[in-house]
ZATOR-179933 format. One record per residue (C-alpha): residue in three letters; z, x, y. Coordinates in steps of 0.2 Angstrom, whole numbers, plus 5000, padded with zeros to 4 digits. Each point is the difference from the previous one (the first is absolute). Example, Ala and Ser with C-alpha at 12.3 -4.5 7.8 and 13.67 -1.06 7.14 Angstrom:
2
ALA503950624978 SER499750065017 
// end
This chain:
612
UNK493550325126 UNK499149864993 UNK499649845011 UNK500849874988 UNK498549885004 UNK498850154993 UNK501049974984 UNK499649904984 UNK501050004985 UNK499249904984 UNK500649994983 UNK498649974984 UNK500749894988 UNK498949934986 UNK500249974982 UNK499950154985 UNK498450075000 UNK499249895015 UNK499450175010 UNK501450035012 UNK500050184998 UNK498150024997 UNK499849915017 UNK501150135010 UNK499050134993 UNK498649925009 UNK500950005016 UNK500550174998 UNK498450074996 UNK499249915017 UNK501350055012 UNK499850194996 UNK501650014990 UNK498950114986 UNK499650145008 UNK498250104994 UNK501150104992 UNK501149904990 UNK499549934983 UNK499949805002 UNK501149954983 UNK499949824995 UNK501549895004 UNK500750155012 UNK501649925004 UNK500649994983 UNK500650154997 UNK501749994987 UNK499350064986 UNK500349854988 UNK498949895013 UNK498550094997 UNK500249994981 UNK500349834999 UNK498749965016 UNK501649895011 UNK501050025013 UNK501650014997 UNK501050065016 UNK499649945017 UNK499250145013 UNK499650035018 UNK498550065008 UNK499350005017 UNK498449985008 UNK499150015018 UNK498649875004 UNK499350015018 UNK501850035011 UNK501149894986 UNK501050074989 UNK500249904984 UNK501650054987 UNK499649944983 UNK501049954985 UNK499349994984 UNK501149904986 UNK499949984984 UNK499449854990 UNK500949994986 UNK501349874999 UNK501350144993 UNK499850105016 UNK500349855011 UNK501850075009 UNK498550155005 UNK498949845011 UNK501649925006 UNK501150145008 UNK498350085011 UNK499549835005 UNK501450005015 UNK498950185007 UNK498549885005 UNK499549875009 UNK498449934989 UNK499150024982 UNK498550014993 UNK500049884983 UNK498850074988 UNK499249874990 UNK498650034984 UNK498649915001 UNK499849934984 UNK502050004997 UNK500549925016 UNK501950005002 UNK501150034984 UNK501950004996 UNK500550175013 UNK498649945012 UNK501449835003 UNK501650134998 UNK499350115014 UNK499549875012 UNK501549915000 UNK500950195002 UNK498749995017 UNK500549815004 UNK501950055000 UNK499650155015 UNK498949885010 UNK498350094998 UNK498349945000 UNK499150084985 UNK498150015005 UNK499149964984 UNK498850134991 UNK499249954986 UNK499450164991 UNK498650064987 UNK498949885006 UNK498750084991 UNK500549944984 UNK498749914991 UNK501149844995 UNK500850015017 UNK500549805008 UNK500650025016 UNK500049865006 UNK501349924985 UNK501050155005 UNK500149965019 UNK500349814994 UNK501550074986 UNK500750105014 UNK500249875012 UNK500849914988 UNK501350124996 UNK500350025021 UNK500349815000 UNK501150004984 UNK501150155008 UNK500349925017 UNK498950105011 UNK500249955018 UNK498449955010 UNK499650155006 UNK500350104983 UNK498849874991 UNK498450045015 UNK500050184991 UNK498450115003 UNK498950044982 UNK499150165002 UNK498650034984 UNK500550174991 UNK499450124987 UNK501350175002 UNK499450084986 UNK498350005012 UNK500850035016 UNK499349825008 UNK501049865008 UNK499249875014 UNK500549835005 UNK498449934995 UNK499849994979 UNK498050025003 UNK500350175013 UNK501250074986 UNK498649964983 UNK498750095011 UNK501150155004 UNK500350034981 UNK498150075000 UNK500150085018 UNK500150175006 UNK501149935015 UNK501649954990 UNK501649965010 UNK501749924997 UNK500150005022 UNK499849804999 UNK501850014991 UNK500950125011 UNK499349895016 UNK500849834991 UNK501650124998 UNK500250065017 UNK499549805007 UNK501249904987 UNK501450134998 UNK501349985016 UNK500550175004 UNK501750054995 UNK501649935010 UNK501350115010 UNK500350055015 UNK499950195003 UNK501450025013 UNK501349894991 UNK501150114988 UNK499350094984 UNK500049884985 UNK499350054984 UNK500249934983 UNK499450104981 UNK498949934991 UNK499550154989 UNK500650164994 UNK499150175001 UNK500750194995 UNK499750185007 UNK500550134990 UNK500650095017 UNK500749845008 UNK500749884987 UNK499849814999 UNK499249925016 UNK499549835003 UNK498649905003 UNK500049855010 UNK499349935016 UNK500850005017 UNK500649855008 UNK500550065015 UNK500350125013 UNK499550194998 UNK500550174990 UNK499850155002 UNK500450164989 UNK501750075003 UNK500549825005 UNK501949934994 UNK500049854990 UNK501049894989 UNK499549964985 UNK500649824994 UNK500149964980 UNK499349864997 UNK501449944985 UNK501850085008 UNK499349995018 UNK501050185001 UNK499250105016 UNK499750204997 UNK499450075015 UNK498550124997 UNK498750105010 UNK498050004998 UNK499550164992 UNK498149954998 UNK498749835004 UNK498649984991 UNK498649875002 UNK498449984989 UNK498250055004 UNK499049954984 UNK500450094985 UNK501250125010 UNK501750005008 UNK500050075019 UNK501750065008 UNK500249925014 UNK501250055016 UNK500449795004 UNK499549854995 UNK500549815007 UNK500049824994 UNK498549914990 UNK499850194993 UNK500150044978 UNK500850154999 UNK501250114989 UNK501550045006 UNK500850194992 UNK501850065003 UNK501049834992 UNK500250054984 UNK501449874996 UNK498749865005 UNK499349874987 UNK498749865000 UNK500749875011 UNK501150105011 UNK500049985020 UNK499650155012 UNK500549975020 UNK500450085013 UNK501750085002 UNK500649915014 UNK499949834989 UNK500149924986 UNK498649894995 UNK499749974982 UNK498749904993 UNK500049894985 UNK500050064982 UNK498350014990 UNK500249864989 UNK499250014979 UNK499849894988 UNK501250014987 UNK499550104985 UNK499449914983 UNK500450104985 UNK501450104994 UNK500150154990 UNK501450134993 UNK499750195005 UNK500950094988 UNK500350194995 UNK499150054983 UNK500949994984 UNK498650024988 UNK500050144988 UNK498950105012 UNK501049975014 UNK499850155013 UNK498550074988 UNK498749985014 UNK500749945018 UNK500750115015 UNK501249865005 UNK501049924987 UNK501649965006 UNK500749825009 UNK500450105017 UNK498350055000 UNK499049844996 UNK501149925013 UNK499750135011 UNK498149975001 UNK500549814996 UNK500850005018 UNK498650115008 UNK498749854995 UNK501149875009 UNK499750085015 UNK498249975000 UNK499849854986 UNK500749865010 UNK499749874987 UNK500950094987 UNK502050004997 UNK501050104990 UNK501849954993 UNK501050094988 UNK500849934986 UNK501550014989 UNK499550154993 UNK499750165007 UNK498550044994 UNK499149875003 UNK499249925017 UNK499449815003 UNK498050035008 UNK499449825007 UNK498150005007 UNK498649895004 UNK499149984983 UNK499350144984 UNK499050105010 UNK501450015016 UNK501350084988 UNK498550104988 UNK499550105014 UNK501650045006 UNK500450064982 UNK498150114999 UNK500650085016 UNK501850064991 UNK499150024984 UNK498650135011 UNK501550105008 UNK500750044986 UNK501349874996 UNK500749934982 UNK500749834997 UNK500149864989 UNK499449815008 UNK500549834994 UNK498849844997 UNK499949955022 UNK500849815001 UNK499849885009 UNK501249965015 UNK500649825002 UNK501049925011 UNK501149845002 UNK499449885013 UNK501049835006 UNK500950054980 UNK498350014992 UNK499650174992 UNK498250015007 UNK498850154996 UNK498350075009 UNK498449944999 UNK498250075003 UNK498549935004 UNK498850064987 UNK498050015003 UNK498850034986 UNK498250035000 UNK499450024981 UNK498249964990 UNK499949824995 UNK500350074982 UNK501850065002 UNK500549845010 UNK500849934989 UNK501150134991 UNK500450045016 UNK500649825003 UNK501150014985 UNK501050175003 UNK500549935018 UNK500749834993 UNK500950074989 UNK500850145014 UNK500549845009 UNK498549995011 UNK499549865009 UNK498149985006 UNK499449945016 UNK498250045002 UNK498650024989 UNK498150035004 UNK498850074991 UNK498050055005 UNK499050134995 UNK500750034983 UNK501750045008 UNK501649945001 UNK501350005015 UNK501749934993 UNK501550005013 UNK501949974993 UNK501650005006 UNK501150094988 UNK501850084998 UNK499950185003 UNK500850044983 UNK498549904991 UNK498850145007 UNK501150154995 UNK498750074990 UNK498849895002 UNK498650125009 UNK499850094984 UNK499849874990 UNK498649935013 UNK498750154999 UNK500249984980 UNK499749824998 UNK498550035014 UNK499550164994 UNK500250075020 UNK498749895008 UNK501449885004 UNK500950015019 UNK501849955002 UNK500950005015 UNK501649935006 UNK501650015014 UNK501949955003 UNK499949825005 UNK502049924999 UNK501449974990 UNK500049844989 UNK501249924987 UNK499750084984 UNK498649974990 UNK500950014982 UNK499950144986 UNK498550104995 UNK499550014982 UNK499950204993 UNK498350065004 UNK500150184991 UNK499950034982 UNK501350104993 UNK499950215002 UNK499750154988 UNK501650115001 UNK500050174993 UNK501750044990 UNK500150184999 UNK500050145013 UNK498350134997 UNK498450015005 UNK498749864993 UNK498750054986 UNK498349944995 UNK500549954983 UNK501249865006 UNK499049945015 UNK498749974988 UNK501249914986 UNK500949895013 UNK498149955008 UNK500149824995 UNK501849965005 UNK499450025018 UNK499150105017 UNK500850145003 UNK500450105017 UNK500050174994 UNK499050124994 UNK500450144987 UNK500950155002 UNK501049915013 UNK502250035003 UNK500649834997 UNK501849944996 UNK501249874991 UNK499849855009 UNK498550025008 UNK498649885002 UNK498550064993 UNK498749864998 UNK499849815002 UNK500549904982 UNK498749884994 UNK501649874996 UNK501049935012 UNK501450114995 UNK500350165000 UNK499550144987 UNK501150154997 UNK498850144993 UNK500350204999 UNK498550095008 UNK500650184997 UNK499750004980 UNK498750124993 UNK499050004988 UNK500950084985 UNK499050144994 UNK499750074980 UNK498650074992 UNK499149844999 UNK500149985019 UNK499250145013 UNK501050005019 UNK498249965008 UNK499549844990 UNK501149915016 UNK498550055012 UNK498849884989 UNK501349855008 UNK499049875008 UNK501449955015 UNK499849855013 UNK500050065019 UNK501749985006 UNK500349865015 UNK500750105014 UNK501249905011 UNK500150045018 UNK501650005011 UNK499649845009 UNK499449914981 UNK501650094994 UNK501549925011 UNK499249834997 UNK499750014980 UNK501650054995 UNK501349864996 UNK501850015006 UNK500950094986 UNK498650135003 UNK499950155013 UNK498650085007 UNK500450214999 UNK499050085017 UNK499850185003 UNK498650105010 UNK499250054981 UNK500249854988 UNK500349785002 UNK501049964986 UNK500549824994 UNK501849994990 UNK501249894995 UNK501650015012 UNK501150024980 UNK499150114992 UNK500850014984 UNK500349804994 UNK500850064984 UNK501650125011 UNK500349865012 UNK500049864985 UNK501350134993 UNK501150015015 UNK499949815002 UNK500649964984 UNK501450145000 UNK500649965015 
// end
């Protein structure tokens, strides 16, 4: 057993990219959670494979720690606005957070999202502002711009008199004393002990009263390919042991299943440790309830008790999942059929609380709402990784009526571009029915901040590194729903579409060069209807890529390998489910990213409509 008074649970919480899961590295390393014989991998706790491609965090992850004769559990969430249902449903496991800020950023869009999550639960965040080492670091504007934000969300007295501790994760130094934490950098004796002391000081220890009855609610999923789905949460009272009877509450029906405790886990750094029991204050996984979900209540079975749902924001965006009707249908994909996608469509519920699934009037097809692009684009990677084939429509925006006025979301929007691009910058956002409400620039850059509908930055991010030429920084979060904010004029220029099914040659990619960019190369399988370039007009072109040259005894087969062709414009997924228009479809299976129209033959359908 654990004294719960020897127990601290935290939470990092910061902004993309602000060092959250750098700095738990650094803790790690210092309290001998990297063994001599372990290789010490950068950003350790990351570990789904498209986090360390694309360098975030994407789900939320515990790890535990021993300093002196605490025991500190640690959560580490991500920063992207997208993932926020991640932040919100393990903020109820803890009692306080640390609130990563950049020291030359200071707080941004998600920075305000995640401290207002922490606001809501009543915990103190204890201030760190990190990479204090960077050249063009101002902290103290930071600490000012924080406090500033603390006012503006209603922190209470006590939450506003927050602790700052000086860090650099990336070289393992934190102290409460900026000067101390500079002269570390270039010290033999570097420690982050300064921040665990501040946590163990500021953070309460964990409520609950061992001897009550057993109360514990999940906050997380986990799997064992031996014991099934268990679940992750923290105990809030009372003790369990292994072989114990429970009941397990669901959080939505409040149906009670009575269950038995096959296996209790806790965590010790990197690794899970079985243990025998475990009481309140403690994080632990719980195995043998293979009907629980995020949310549901386990307590004793002599009683009852079940604790509030985990509440979520609602989702943003809308999409259709749909099976693949595309003259390669089934070609490349292990799971094509509408039971399996809602099959794996209903497995991500269980883990994905911001996302909601709805079927539609057709059988085939599935309503997918989520936070934003990159929410519902990694869902659809994953799929798209295990072997699964669909077809996507353009993601909408959900609105909603309020007081009988149809109102829509809205973002706030931060921008930090070279003086240059300002101004084209500027005019892109106006016309996406953005409304600016800062501007300041120094030191031949620009920070813009806008409120803006959500639909006016569908696509947008793209658009962003082009004007900028990917020195630009763009950041931005859910804020409300508001009235509104009136139509959008077409951004896109028309398309390319191919108009015969083949395989694409030299010889026409080279004589349609000036009616567009293209998105393929040669020699590659395309079909009627599909999109195979971006038109130069506004409208689009209809063009066959499959015709050859014809060859005669003036023309030799390898004259086509003296073609000079332009280097095709791949699209990624995420580019992809944005760029497309809403008469278009993007085709996804684990080999190839398609763009189509959803009516692929204009010329049958004009036919059927006027015979009809």
């Amino acid at each position: 057993m654990l004294e719960p008074n020897k127990i601290r649970n935290i939470a990092i919480i910061a902004h993309v990219d602000h060092g959250k899961t750098t700095l738990l590295d650094a803790i790690l390393d210092q309290t001998g959670c990297f063994s001599a014989h372990k290789e010490k991998n950068i950003c350790v706790m990351d570990s789904n494979p498209l986090e360390k491609e694309r360098g975030i965090t994407i789900l939320s992850k515990n790890t535990s720690v021993k300093y002196k004769d605490y025991t500190i559990n640690v959560v580490d969430t991500p920063g992207h606005a997208d993932f926020g249902g991640e932040v919100e449903r393990v903020l109820g496991m803890v009692q306080g957070c640390l609130l990563l800020v950049d020291a030359f950023e200071g707080p941004m869009p998600q920075t305000r999202f995640v401290l207002r999550k922490a606001f809501e639960q009543g915990l103190k965040p204890i201030l760190v502002i990190n990479k204090v080492d960077k050249v063009n670091a101002n902290i103290p504007k930071v600490i000012d711009d924080v406090l500033e934000l603390f006012i503006d969300l209603g922190a209470n007295d006590d939450q506003i008199e927050f602790p700052i501790i000086y860090a650099s994760g990336s070289n393992g130094v934190a102290d409460l004393d900026l000067e101390k934490a500079i002269a570390q950098l270039n010290s033999t004796n570097k420690n982050v002990n300064a921040l665990l002391d501040t946590v163990i000081d500021q953070v309460p220890a964990p409520t609950g009263d061992v001897s009550a009855p057993f109360v514990f609610q999940a906050a997380s999923l986990d799997a064992s390919e031996y014991l099934g789905r268990m679940l992750v949460g923290r105990i809030h009272a009372g003790l369990i042991k292994v072989n114990d009877q429970v009941n397990l509450i669901c959080a939505e029906t409040a149906t009670v299943i009575k269950k038995k405790i096959a296996r209790i886990y806790g965590f010790q750094g990197l690794e899970k440790i079985e243990l025998q029991e475990a009481n309140a204050g403690m994080i632990v996984i719980l195995a043998g309830l293979q009907e629980g979900n995020i949310g549901d209540t386990v307590c004793d079975s002599s009683s009852n008790i079940q604790l509030p749902a985990i509440k979520v924001d609602e989702p943003t965006l809308e999409m259709v999942f749909s099976v693949n009707d595309s003259p390669f249908a089934g070609l490349e994909g292990k799971y094509v059929t509408s039971r399996q996608i809602r099959e794996r469509l209903n497995k991500e519920l269980e883990t994905n609380v911001a996302l909601r699934v709805e079927e539609t009037d057709r059988t085939d097809s599935f309503k997918v709402s989520g936070r934003g692009e990159l929410h519902l684009g990694i869902l659809l990677e994953n799929m798209r990784r295990e072997g699964y084939e669909l077809q996507v429509s353009k993601p909408q925006v959900i609105s909603k009526m309020i007081d009988g006025v149809k109102c829509e979301p809205f973002e706030d929007l931060v921008i930090d571009v070279d003086d240059e691009f300002a101004g084209s910058c500027i005019e892109v956002l106006n016309k996406r029915r953005g409304d600016m409400t800062y501007m300041h620039s120094s030191l031949g850059r620009t920070i813009i901040k806008y409120i803006i509908p959500t639909r006016g930055l569908i696509g947008f991010s793209t658009e962003f590194v082009r004007m900028t030429k990917g020195t630009g920084m763009l950041n931005h979060s859910y804020l409300d729903y508001r009235p509104y904010a009136g139509d959008i004029t077409k951004l896109r220029p028309g398309v390319l579409v191919n108009l015969e099914e083949g395989v694409s040659t030299t010889y026409s990619l080279e004589q349609f060069a000036d009616r567009g960019i293209f998105f393929i190369e040669p020699a590659v399988k395309i079909y009627k209807g599909m999109i195979v370039g971006e038109s130069n007009r506004p409208q689009d072109i209809e063009l066959n890529l499959t015709k050859a040259k014809q060859l005669t005894n003036m023309r030799a087969a390898g004259a086509d390998g003296l073609a000079q062709i332009k280097v095709p414009r791949k699209i990624p997924l995420e580019e992809a489910l944005v760029y497309i228009n809403d008469e278009e479809l993007v085709e996804i299976t684990p080999e190839n990213i398609r763009l189509r129209k959803k009516v692929l033959d204009k010329k049958t359908q004009r036919k059927e409509v006027f015979s009809s």
